[in-house]
C-alpha positions as CSV (number, residue, x, y, z in Angstrom):
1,X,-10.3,6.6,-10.2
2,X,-9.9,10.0,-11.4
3,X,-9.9,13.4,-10.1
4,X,-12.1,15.8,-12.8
5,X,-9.4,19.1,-13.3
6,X,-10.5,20.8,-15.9
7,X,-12.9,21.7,-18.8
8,X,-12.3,22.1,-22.3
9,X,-14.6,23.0,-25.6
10,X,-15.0,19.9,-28.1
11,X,-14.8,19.5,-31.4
12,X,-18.6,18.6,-31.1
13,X,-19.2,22.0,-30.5
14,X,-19.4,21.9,-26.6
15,X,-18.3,24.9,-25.1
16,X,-17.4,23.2,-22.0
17,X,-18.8,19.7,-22.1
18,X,-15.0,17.9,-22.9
19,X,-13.6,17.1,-19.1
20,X,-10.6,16.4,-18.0
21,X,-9.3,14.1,-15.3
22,X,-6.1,12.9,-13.8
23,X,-5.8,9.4,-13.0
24,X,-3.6,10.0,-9.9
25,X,-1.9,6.8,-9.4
26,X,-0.7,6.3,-13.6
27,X,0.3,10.1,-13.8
28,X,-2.0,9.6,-17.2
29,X,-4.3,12.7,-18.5
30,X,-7.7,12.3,-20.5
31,X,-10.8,13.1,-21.4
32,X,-14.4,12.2,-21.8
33,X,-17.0,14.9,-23.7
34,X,-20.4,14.9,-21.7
35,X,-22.0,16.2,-25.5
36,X,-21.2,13.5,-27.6
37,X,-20.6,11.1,-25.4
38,X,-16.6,10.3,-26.9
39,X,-13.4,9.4,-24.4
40,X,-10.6,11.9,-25.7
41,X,-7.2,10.4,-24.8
42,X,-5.4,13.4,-25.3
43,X,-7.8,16.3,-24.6
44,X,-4.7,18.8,-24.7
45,X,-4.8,17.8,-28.6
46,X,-0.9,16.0,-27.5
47,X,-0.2,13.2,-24.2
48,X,0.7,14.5,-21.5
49,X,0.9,13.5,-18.0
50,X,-0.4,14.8,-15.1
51,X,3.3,16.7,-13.9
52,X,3.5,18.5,-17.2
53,X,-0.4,19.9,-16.6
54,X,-0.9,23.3,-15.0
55,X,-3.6,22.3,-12.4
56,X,-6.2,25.0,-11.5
57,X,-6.2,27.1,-8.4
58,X,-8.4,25.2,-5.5
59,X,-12.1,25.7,-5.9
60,X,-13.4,27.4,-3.2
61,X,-16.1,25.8,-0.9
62,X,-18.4,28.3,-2.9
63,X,-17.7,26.3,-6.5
64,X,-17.9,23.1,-5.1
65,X,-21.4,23.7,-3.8
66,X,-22.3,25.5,-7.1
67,X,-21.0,21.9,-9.0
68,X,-22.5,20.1,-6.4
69,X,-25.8,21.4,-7.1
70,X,-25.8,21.5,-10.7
71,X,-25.3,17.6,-10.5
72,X,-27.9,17.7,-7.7
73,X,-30.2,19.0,-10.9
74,X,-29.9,16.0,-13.1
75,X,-32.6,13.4,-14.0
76,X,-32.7,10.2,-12.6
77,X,-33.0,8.2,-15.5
78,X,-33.2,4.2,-16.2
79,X,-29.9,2.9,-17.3
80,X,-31.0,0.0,-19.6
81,X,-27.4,-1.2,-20.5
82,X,-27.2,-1.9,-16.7
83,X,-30.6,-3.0,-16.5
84,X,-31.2,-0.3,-13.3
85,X,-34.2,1.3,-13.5
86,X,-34.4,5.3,-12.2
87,X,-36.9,4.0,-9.3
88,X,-34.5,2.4,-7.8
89,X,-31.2,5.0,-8.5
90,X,-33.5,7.5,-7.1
91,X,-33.8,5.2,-3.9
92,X,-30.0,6.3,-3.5
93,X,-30.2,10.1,-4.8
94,X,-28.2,8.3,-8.3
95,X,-28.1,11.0,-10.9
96,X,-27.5,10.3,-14.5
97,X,-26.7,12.9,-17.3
98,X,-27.9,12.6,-20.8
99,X,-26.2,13.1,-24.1
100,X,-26.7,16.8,-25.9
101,X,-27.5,15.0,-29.0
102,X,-30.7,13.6,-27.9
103,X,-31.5,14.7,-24.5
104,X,-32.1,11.5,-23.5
105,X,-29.7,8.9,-24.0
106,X,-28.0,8.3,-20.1
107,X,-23.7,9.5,-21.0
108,X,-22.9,8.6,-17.3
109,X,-24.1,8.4,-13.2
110,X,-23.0,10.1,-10.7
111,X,-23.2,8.5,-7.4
112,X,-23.3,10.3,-4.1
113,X,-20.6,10.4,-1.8
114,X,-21.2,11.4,1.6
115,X,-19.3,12.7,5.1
116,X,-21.6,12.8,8.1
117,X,-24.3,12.4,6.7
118,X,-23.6,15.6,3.8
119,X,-23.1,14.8,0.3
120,X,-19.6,16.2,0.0
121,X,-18.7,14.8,-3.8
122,X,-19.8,12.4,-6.7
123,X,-18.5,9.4,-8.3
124,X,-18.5,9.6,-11.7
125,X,-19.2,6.6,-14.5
126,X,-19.2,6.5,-17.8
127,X,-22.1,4.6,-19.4
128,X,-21.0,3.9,-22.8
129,X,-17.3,1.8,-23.2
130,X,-14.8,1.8,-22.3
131,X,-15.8,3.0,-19.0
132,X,-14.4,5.5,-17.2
133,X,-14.7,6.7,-13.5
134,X,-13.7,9.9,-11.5
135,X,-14.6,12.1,-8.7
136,X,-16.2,15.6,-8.1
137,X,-15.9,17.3,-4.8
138,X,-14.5,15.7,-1.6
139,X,-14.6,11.7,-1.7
140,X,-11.9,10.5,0.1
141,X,-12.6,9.9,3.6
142,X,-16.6,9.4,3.0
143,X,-18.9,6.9,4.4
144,X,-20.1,4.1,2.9
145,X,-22.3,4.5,-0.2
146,X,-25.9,4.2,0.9
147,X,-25.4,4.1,4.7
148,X,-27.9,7.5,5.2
149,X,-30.6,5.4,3.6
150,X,-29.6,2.0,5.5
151,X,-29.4,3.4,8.7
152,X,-32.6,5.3,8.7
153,X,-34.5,1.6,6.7
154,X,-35.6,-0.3,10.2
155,X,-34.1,-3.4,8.0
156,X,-33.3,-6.4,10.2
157,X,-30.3,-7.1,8.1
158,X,-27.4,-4.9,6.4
159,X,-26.1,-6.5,3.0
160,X,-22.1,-5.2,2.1
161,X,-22.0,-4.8,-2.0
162,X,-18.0,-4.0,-3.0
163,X,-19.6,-1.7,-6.2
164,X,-22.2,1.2,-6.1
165,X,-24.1,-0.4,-9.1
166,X,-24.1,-3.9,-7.2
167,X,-25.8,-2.6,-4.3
168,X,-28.5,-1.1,-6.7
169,X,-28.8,-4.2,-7.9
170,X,-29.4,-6.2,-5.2
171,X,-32.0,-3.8,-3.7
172,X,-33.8,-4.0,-7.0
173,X,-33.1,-8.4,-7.0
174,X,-34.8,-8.0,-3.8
175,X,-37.7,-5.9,-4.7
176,X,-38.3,-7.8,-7.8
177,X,-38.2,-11.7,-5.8
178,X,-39.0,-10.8,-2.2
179,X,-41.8,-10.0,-0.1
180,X,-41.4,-6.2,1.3
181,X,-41.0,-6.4,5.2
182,X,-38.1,-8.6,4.6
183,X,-36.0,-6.6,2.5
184,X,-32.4,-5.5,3.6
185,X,-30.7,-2.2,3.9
186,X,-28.3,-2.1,1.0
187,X,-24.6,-0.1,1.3
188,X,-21.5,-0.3,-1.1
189,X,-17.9,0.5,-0.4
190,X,-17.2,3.7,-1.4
191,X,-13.7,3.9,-3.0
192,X,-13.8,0.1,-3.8
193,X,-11.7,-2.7,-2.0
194,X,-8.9,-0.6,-0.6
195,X,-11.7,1.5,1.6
196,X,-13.2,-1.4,3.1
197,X,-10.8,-0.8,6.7
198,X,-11.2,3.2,6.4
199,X,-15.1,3.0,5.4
200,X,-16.8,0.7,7.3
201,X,-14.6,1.0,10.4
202,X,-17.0,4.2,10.3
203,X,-20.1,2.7,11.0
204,X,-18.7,-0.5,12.6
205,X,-20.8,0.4,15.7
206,X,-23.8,1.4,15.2
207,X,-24.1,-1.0,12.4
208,X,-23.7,-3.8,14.8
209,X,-26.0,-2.1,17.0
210,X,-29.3,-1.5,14.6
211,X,-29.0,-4.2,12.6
212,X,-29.5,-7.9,13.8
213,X,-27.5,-9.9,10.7
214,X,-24.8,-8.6,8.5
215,X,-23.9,-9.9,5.5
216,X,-20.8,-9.2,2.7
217,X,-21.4,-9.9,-0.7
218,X,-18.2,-8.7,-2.6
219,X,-16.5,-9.5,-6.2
220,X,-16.1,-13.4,-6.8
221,X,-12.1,-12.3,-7.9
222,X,-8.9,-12.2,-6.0
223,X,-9.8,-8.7,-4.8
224,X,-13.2,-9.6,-3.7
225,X,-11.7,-12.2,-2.1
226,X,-9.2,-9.8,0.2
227,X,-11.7,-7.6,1.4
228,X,-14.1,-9.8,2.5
229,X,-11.3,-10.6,4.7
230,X,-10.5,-7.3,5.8
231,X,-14.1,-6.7,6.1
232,X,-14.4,-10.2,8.4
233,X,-12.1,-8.2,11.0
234,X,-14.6,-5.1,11.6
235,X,-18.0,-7.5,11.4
236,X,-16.3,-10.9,12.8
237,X,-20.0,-12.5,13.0
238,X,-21.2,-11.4,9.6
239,X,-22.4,-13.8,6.8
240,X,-20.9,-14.5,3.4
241,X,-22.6,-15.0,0.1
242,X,-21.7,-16.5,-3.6
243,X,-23.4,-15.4,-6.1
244,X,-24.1,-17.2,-9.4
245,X,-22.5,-14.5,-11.6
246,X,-19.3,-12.2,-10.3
247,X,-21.0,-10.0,-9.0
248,X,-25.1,-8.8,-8.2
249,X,-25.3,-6.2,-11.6
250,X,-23.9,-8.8,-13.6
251,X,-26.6,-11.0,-12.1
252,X,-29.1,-8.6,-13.6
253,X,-27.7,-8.6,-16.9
254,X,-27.3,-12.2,-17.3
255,X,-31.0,-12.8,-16.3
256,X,-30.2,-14.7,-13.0
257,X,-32.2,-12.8,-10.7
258,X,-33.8,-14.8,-9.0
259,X,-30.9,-17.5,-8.6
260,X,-29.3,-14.3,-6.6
261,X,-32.2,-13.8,-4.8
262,X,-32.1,-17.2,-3.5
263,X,-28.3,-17.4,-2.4
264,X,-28.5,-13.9,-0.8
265,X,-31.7,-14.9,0.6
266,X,-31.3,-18.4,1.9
267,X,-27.8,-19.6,1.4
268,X,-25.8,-16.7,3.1
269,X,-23.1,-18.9,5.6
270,X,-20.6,-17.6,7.9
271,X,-17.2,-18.0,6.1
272,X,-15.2,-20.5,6.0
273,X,-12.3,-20.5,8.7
274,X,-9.2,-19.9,6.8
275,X,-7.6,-19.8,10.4
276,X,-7.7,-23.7,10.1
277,X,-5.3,-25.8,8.4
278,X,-6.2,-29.5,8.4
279,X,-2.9,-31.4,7.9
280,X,-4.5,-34.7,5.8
281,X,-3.3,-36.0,2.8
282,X,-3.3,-33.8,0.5
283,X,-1.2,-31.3,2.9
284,X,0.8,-34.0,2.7
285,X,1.9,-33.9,-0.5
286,X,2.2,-30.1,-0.8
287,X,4.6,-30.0,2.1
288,X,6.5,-33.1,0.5
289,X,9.5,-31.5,-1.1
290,X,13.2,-30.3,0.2
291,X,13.0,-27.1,2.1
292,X,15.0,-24.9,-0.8
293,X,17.2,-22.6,-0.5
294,X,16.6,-18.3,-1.0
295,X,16.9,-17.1,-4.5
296,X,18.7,-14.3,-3.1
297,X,22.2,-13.8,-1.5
298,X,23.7,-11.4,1.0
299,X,27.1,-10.0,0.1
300,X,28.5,-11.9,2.9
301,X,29.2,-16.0,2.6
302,X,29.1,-16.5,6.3
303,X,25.1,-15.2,6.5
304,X,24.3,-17.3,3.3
305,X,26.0,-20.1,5.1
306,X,24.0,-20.0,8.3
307,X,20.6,-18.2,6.7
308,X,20.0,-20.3,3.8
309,X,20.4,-17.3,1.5
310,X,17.3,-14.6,1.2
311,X,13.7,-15.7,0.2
312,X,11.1,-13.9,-1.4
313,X,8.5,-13.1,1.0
314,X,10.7,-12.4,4.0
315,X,10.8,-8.9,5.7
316,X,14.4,-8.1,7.5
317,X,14.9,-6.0,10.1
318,X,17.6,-4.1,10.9
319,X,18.9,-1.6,13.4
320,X,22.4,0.9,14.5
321,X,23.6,3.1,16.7
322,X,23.9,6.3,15.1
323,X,26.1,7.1,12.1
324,X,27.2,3.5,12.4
325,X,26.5,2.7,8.7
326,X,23.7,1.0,8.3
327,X,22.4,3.1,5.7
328,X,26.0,2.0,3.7
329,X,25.1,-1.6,4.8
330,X,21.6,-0.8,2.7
331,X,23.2,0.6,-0.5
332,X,25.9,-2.5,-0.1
333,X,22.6,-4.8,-0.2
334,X,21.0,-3.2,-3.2
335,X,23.9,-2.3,-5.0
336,X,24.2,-6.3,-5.0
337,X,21.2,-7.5,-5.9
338,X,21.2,-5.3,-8.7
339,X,25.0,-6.6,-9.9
340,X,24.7,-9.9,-8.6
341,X,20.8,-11.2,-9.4
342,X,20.2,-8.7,-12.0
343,X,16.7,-7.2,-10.2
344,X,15.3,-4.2,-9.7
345,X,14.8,-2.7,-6.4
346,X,12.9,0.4,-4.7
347,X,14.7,2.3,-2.2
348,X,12.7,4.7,0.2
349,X,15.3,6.9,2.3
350,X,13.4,9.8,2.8
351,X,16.5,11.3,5.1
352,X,18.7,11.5,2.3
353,X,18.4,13.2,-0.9
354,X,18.3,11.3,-4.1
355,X,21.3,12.4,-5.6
356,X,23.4,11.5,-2.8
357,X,21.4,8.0,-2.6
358,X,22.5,7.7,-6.3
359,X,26.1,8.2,-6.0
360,X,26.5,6.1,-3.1
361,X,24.8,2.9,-4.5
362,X,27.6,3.8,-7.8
363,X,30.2,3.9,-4.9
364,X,29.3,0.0,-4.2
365,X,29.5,-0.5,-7.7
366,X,32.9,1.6,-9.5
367,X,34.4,0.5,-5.9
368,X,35.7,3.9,-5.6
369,X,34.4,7.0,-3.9
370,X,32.1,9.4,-5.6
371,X,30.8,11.4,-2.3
372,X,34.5,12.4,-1.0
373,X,35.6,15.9,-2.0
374,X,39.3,14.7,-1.2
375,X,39.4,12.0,-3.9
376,X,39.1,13.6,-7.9
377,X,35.9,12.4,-9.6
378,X,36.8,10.0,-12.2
379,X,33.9,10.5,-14.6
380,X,34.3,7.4,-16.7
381,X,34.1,5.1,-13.8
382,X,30.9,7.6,-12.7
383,X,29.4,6.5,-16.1
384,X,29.9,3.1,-16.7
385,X,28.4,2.7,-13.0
386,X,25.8,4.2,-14.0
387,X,25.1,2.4,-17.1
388,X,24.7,-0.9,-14.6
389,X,22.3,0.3,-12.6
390,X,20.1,2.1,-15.4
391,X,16.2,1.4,-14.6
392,X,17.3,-1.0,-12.2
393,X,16.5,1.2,-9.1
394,X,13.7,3.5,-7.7
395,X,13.3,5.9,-5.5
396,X,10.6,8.1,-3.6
397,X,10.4,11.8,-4.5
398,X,11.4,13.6,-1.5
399,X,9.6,16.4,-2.3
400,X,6.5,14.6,-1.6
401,X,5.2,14.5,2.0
402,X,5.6,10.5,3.0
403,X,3.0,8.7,4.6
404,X,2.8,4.8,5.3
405,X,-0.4,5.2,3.5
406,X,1.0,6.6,0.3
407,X,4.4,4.8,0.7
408,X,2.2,1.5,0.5
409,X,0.6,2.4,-2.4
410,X,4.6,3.7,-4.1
411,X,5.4,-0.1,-3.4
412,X,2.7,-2.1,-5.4
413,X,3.1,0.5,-8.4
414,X,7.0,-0.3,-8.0
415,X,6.2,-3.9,-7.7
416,X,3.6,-4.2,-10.4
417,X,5.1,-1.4,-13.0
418,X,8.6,-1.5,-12.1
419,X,9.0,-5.3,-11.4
420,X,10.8,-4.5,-8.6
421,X,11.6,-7.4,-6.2
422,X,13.4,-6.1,-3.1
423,X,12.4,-2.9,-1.3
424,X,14.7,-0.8,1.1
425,X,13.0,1.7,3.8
426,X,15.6,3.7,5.9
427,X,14.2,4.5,8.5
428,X,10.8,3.0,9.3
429,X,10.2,5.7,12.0
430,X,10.2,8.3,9.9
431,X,6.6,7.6,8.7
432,X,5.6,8.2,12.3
433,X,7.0,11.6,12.9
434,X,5.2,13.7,15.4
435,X,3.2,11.2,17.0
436,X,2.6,10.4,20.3
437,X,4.4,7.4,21.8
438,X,1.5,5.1,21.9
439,X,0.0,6.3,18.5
440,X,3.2,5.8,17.4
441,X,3.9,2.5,18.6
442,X,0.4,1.5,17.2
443,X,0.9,2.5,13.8
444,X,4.3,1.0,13.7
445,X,2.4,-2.1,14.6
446,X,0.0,-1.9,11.7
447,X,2.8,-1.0,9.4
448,X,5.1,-4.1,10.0
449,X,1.9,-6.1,9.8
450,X,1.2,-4.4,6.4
451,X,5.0,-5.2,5.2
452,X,4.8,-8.6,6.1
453,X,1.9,-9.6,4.2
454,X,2.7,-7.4,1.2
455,X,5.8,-9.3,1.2
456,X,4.2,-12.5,0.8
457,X,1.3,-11.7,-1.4
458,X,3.9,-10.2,-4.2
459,X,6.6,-12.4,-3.4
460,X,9.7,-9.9,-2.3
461,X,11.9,-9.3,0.1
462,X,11.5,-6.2,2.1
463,X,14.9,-4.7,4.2
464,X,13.3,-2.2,7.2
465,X,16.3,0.1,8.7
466,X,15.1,1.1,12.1
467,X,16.1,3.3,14.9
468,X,17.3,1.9,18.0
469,X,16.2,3.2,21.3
470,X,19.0,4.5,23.6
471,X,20.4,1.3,26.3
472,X,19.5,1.7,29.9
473,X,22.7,2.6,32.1
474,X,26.6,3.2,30.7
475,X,29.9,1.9,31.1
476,X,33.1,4.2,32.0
477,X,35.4,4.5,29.1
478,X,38.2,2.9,31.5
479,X,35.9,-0.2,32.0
480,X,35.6,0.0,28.2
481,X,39.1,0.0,28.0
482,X,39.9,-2.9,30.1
483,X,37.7,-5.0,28.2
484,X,39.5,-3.6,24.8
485,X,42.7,-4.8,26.2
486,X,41.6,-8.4,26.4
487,X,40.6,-8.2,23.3
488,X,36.7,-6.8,23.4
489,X,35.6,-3.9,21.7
490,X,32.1,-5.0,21.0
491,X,29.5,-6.5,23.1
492,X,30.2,-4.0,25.9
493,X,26.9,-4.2,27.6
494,X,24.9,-1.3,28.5
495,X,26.4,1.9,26.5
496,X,25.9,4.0,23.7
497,X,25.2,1.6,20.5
498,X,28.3,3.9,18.9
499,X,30.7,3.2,21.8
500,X,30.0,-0.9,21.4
501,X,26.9,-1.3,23.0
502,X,24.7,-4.4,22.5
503,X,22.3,-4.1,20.5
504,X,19.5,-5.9,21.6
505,X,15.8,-6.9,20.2
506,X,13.8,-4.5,22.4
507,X,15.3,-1.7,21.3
508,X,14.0,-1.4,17.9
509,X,11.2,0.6,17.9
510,X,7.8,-1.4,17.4
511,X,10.2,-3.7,18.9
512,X,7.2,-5.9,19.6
513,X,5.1,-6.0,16.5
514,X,8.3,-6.4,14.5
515,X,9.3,-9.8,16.5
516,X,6.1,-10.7,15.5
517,X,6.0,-10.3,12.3
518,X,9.4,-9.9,11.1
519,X,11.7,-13.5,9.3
520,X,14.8,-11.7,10.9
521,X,16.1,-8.7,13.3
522,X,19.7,-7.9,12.8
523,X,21.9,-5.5,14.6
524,X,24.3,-3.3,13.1
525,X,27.4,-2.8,16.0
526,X,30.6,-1.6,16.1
527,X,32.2,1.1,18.2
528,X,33.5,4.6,17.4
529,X,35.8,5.3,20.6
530,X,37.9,8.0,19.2
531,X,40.8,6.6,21.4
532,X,40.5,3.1,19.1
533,X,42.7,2.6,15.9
534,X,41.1,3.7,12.7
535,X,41.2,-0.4,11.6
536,X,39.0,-1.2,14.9
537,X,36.7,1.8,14.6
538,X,35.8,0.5,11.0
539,X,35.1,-3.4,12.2
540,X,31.0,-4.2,12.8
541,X,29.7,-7.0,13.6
542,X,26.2,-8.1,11.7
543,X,24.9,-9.7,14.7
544,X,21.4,-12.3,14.3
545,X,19.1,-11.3,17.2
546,X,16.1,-13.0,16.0
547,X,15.6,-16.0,13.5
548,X,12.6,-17.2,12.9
549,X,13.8,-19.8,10.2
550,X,16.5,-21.7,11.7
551,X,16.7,-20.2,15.1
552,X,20.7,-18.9,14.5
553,X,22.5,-16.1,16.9
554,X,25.7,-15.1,15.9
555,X,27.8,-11.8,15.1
556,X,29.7,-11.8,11.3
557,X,32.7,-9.6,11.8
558,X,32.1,-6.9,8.8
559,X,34.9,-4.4,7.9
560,X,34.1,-1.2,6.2
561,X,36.7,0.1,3.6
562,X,36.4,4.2,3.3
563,X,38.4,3.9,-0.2
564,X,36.0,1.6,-1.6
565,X,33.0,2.6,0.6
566,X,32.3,-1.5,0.5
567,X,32.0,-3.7,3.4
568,X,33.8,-7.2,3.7
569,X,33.4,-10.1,5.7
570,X,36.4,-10.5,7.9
């Protein structure tokens, strides 16, 4: 969906009927004239994107109610290609403007978007193909579509359309086929699939309160699919439907009515319990087959050798001390993917600025430093690094404050634009900053939940660098000492990570909810004793502190060279 940000004269003669919006997500800038009804993919009379657009000043709250009233002032009018009659748009306060050519012929509907009960924005869509949609006013944390008119209906039962249109239509399948004192209350997601959490967690309540039976009827697609999942988790008891087309407006089109009627009527069920896994024979033969090993490899042969390699759909956690490297273990990592298995990969440091990010991963792969002031910059080993790793990695724009809600949505453009196939985020904490303990913990929670099934469902691996709380007590540096002289400069108990503390699995934060979810948990240790030799103070150990693949614990002696800025397995 786009945001509306300006509007232009047209060649139709419109003084300011050509409007522009931004789609937010593709960068892309177009346009759609209200007067003659035409989409304008360059409305700037050349392409441009939405960073090379001046955007206009904020409207004040004084503009936005003027806007929102002149849309307040259209007709509601029947939508015949929809087959929607204005009776029933009107039921939902749907306006629809009309082409300047005729004065009659419905250009587009603008559906109301509400925030406690005020209609803060519109959601815009075209009528005439291809269709296009964008919003007016405020629309981003509003309530579901509908849920002023449901809430006040004294309906028995609550029906969940995914699409505005489809909840029109099935109030209008309803009046058309049913008798009145049965009909539902009728809502609609409000931002489509990815607000069904943020939306109906809203009214999750009082929804469950007022109304005796609840029932989702979403997309028969993919998407659909997904959110009547989500959606399962706020309403556990609530009903599913199929309908005979994909979705209820479609039903309308396509003449089967009353077949909808009928399954939204009498045939709603309480889904199917995907929870269950009967192991018969056709389980059988999917699970018949050698247990493979990862397309991917680690730098190191001693981790491939125990872990099987990397798969696609794990998520990897690891965790250091501070300034112990781990954010060179990352760049060793992606700097081999990209040399060795020739994939692209998203990295998301948002503690380190890009350029630096960029000549480290070239340090990996020139073997020679780039970041050292001491050592002269050899410029053609710069370049032809460079050349290796062209469109082969991504990165976040700093610049940019970094949410896990927009970070989420920078991964599945990566993944689905980019084609990248192994994400890097040092550190995860940092999308928590300035939060409570326990909110933090929380949403750290819901984030490694989030990674782990977004691995899965797009098939990569994900690497999360995380902060290690500090170890209960602390070991004198002549104990530490003693236990160097027999050989032990590691594994020194309870001390600073950086002076060879363990590292164990409690100390991640979101310790728990990683375990959980997480296919491995590695710890980054070493120890940076000033009164060690410099070859001992660069040896870590990549120690396995959870496996939940082949159940391995062991520590890979790593050393770190400073010339090359690579590490080696010892």
């Amino acid at each position: 969906m786009g945001v509306c940000i300006d509007k232009l004269p047209h060649s139709c003669g419109t003084k300011d009927g050509l409007q522009v919006f931004a789609n937010e997500e593709t960068g892309h800038v177009n346009g759609w004239c209200f007067a003659c009804s035409l989409f304008v993919p360059n409305p700037y009379g050349k392409p441009k994107t939405l960073d090379e657009v001046e955007l206009p000043k904020a409207k004040s709250d004084e503009d936005v109610q003027k806007e929102l009233a002149e849309i307040n002032s259209y007709p509601t009018l029947d939508v015949r290609s929809r087959r929607l009659r204005g009776v029933m748009l009107e039921q939902f306060d749907i306006r629809t403007s009309v082409s300047e050519e005729d004065g009659k012929t419905p250009t587009a509907m603008y559906f109301p978007m509400q925030i406690n009960g005020k209609t803060t924005g519109y959601y815009v869509k075209t009528l005439i193909k291809p269709t296009y949609t964008w919003s007016v006013g405020n629309v981003r944390k509003a309530e579901p579509f509908g849920w002023q008119q449901a809430r006040r209906s004294g309906a028995y039962r609550l029906i969940i359309a995914e699409g505005k249109e489809d909840a029109v239509a099935i109030a209008t399948i309803f009046e058309k086929h049913g008798d009145e004192q049965y009909r539902p209350a009728v809502i609609a997601l409000p931002n489509g699939v990815n607000s069904v959490k943020s939306s109906l967690s809203q009214i999750a309540e009082e929804a469950s309160r007022i109304f005796r039976e609840i029932l989702i009827c979403f997309d028969d697609d993919k998407a659909g699919s997904k959110a009547v999942e989500d959606a399962l988790q706020i309403f556990p008891n609530a009903l599913t439907v199929t309908l005979p087309e994909k979705d209820a407006n479609d039903c309308l089109i396509k003449g089967a009515s009353n077949a909808a009627y009928k399954a939204l009527a009498y045939h709603a069920k309480p889904p199917k319990n995907s929870r269950l896994v009967i192991f018969d024979e056709e389980f059988h033969k999917t699970a018949r087959e050698p247990t493979p090993y990862g397309e991917l490899t680690y730098p190191f042969p001693t981790m491939n050798k125990v872990m099987r390699n990397i798969r696609y759909g794990e998520t990897i956690y690891i965790g250091s001390g501070v300034k112990m490297g781990k954010s060179e273990l990352l760049n060793e990592l992606a700097a081999h993917f990209v040399r060795e298995h020739d994939i692209n990969v998203l990295v998301a440091k948002p503690e380190e600025e890009n350029k630096k990010s960029y000549k480290l991963l070239l340090n990996k792969i020139a073997n020679k430093s780039f970041t050292d002031p001491d050592v002269p910059f050899d410029y053609e080993a710069f370049d032809e690094a460079g050349k290796k790793i062209a469109r082969k990695v991504t990165a976040i724009n700093l610049y940019q404050h970094l949410t896990w809600e927009t970070l989420r949505q920078d991964i599945m453009y990566a993944v689905n634009h980019h084609g990248v196939k192994a994400v890097f985020i040092d550190p995860i904490t940092n999308l928590t900053n300035g939060m409570p303990s326990s909110e933090a913990n929380e949403k750290l929670q819901q984030i490694a939940e989030d990674l782990a099934a977004i691995a899965k469902d797009l098939d990569i691996v994900v690497f999360i660098f995380v902060h290690l709380k500090a170890p209960e007590g602390f070991i004198s540096r002549e104990s530490r000492n003693k236990k160097y002289e027999k050989g032990q400069y590691h594994h020194l108990g309870a001390c600073p990570h950086e002076l060879g503390g363990d590292i164990l699995s409690n100390q991640f934060a979101g310790s728990r909810a990683m375990m959980r979810s997480c296919h491995l948990m590695l710890g980054l240790e070493g120890n940076k004793d000033s009164e060690l030799p410099e070859e001992v103070r660069s040896l870590r150990w990549l120690t396995i502190l959870e496996d939940r693949e082949f159940g391995n614990s062991l520590s890979i002696p790593l050393y770190y060279n400073k010339a090359t800025t690579r590490y080696k397995e010892v």
